[in-house]
N, C-alpha and C positions, 0 to 999 in steps of 0.2 A: 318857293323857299322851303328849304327839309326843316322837318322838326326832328331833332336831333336827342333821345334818349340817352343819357349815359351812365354808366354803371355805376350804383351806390349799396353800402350795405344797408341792410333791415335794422333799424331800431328795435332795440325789443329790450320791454321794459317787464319785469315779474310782477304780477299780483297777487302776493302770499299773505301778506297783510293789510291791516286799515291804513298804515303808516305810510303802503308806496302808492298809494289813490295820490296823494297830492303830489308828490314825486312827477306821478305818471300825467299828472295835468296840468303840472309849469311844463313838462318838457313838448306836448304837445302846444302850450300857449307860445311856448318860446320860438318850435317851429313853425308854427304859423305867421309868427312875426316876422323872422327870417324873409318868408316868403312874401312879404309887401299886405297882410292884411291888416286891417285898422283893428282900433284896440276892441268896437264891438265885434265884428265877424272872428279876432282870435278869441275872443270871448265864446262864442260860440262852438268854435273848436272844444276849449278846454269844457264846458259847459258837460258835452257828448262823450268826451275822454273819462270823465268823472262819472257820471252815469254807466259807462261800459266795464270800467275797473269794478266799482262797489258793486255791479252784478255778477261780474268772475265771482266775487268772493261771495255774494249770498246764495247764489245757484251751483256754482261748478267748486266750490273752496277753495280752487286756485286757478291761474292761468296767466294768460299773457297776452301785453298789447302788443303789437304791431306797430311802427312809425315810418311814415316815408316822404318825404318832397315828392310832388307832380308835376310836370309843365301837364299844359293844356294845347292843344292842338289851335292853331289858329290863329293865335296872340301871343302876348308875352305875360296872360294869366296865368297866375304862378297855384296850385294846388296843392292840400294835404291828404296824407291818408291816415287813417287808422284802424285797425283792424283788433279785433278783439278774437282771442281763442280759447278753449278749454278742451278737456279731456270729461265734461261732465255728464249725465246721463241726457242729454237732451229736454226737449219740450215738445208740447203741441204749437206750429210755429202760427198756425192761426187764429189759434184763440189767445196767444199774449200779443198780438200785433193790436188784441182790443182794448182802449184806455179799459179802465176796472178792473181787468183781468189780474190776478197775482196768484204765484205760490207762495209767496214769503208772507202774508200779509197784511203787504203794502199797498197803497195807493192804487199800487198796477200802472203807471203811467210811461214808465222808464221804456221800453221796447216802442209803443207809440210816439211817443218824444222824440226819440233818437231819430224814427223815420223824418219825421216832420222838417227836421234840424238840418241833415246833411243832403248835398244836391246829389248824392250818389247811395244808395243803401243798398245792402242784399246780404243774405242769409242760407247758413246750410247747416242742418241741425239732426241728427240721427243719435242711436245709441252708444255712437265712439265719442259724441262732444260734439262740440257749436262754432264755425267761426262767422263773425258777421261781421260787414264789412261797411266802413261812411269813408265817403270821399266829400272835401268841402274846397268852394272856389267861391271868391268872395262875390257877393249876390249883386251889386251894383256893375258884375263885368261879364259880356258873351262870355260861353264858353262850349267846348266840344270833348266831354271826357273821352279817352283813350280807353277803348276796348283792350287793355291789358291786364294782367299781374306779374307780380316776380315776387319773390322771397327768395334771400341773398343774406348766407350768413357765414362768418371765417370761422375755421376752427378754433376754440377756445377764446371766441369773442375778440383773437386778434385783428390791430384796427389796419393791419395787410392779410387782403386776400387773395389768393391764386385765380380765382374765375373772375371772369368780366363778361358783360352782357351789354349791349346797345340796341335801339332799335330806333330805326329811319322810317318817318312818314315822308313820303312825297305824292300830292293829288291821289291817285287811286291804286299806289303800290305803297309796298310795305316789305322792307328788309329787314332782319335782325341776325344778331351773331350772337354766340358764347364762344367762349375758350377759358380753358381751364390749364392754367399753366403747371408742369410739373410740380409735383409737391404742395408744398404749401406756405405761407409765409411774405417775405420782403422778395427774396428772389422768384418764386413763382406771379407774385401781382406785377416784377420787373417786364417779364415774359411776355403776360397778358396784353399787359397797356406797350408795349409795342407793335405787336398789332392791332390793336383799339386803334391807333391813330392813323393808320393806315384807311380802317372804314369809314371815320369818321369823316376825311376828306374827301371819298366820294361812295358812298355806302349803296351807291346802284351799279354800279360798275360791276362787268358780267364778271358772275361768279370764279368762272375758271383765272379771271386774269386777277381779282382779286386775291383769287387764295393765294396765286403765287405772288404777289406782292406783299402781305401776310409774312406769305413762309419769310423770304428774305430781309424782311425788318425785324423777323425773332430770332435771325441767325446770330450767334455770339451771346443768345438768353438759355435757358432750360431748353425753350421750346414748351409746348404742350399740345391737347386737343381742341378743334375747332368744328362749328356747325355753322353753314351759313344759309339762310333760308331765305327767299326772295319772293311775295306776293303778288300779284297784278290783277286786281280788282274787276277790270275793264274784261279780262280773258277768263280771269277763276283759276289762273292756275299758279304752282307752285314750283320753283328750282331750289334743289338743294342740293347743298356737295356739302360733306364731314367728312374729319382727317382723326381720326381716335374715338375713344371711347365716349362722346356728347350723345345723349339719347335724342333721339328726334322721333315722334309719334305724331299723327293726324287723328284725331277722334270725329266720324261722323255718324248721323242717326242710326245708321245702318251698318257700320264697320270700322275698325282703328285701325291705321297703318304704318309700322314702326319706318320710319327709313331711313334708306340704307349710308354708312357710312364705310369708308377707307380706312387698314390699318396706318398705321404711320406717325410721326412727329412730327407738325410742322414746326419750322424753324430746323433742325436735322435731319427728317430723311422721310418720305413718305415715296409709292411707287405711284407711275401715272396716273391720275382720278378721274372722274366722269362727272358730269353733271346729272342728275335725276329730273326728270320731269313729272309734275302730277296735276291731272287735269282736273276740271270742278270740283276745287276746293272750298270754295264761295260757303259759308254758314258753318263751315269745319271748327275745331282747336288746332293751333298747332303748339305743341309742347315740348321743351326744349331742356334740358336737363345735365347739371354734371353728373359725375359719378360718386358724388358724395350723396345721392338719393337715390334709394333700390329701384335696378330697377324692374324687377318683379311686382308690379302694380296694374292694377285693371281699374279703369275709373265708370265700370259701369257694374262696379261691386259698392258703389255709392249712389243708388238710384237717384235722377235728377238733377247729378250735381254736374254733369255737361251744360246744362242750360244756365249753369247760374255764372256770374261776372267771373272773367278769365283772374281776378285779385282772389275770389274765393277760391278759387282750383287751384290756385299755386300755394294758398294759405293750407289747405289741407293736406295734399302732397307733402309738404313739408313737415307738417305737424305725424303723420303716420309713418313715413317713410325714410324721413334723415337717417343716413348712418351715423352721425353723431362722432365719426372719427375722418372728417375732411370738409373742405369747405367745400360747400352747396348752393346751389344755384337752379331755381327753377323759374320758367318764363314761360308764361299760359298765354297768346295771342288769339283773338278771334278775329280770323280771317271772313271780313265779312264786305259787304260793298261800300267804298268811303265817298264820301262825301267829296267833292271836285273844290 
């Protein structure tokens, strides 16, 4: 059976004052509830949520949560994310991971806590700011978190946006798309989610006969740009085909490799494409991107931050790099060997 990702935007709530800590931790209680857990484990949520806000504000003076729904590979365990970010001067990240530890001088317990609290924790902290990351599933049920990220935001916080993102597990492969419909707004997400529904009915289906199925369901929309990238665990390797301007990059220990895309429109007119093949991909990123994120970025001008959960690399990406005049879409997978 496919686990089936499907495109939603980023919550994102401001932490300028004491006033939107509570704000920011009904709304994380609320989605947690949403997602089937009991009133202790959303407790726990908000418990985490509150802690990560009130240290934006004592360490960094301002910044921002993150909010997201998760599925869970395997079940029908439903998951939260929240992710906290700043522009603030950093920290030593080993010595506040220790209970006593404080610059404020408090308690010091708030960084150790957090770890303890969520089944999912990770951190990336230098002189540009911090963002750290909990994922929570509620503790009475298996689960297999998903080696991903996405940070997904519409221009001007409208609640249509032009890009869509999906992404299909099945046993030891892994597909995902973006498309970024022309423009931005009601008619661009019209575009998008035309061919969304196409992938979603069979999202392994060989690339080339996909895309053209795609193309012809966006015919009579905008149209826009499309990346489609396909994994197989079992082999290590990777097919991609893009029709426009959608970034696609491989990050490995030893080399990145942007690839290649086609000019063109799907849904209006693009010229014959090719499928790319890339072999031992196995332990890579692949990162996937609209054109509302520069894309003049090196992600090993961030020492270390390759290795850290593919939610931090998409939370950073975004936070340095948004153009901040279109809607944005980045999708961090780690292409790694899945579990059968």
């Amino acid at each position: 059976m496919d686990l089936i990702l499907r495109s939603s935007l980023t919550r994102v709530e401001p932490i300028e004052d004491i006033s939107q800590v509570g704000h920011a931790r009904r709304a994380a209680q609320k989605l947690a509830e949403a997602q089937g857990f009991n009133a202790s484990e959303a407790g726990r949520v908000a418990l985490v949520t509150t802690e990560l806000a009130s240290n934006l504000l004592k360490h960094a003076g301002r910044g921002e949560l993150h909010l997201r729904a998760l599925p869970a590979a395997g079940n029908e365990v439903q998951g939260v994310e929240v992710i906290a970010i700043d522009r603030g001067p950093g920290f030593d990240l080993q010595a506040c991971q220790l209970d006593g530890y404080s610059t404020q001088g408090t308690k010091g317990i708030g960084l150790g806590s957090i770890q303890r609290q969520a089944d999912v924790f990770d951190i990336y902290t230098d002189s540009r700011g911090t963002v750290l990351l909990t994922r929570f599933y509620p503790r009475a049920s298996a689960f297999r978190d998903v080696r991903f990220g996405v940070s997904q935001h519409s221009l001007h916080h409208d609640p249509a946006c032009g890009d869509l993102w999906a992404l299909a597990i099945r046993e030891r492969s892994v597909s995902a798309l973006v498309i970024d419909g022309l423009g931005h707004g009601v008619e661009a997400e019209s575009a998008s989610l035309a061919g969304a529904q196409v992938f979603y009915r069979d999202p392994f289906a060989s690339p080339l006969l996909a895309l053209d199925d795609i193309h012809h369901a966006m015919k009579g929309t905008r149209g826009g740009a499309l990346a489609l990238a396909q994994y197989d665990a079992g082999s290590g390797a990777l097919r991609f085909v893009g029709i426009g301007n959608i970034g696609a990059t491989l990050i490995g220990d030893e080399k990145t490799r942007g690839l290649a895309s086609h000019p063109g429109i799907v849904g209006l007119q693009y010229r014959t494409t090719q499928v790319f093949d890339y072999p031992e991909c196995t332990g890579q990123l692949l990162i996937l991107f609209s054109d509302g994120l520069q894309s003049r970025w090196n992600l090993r001008d961030y020492p270390g931050l390759m290795f850290r959960h593919p939610a931090v690399v998409a939370a950073v990406l975004q936070r340095d790099f948004c153009r901040g005049r279109d809607d944005v879409t980045v999708l961090v997978i780690a292409l790694e060997a899945l579990d059968g």
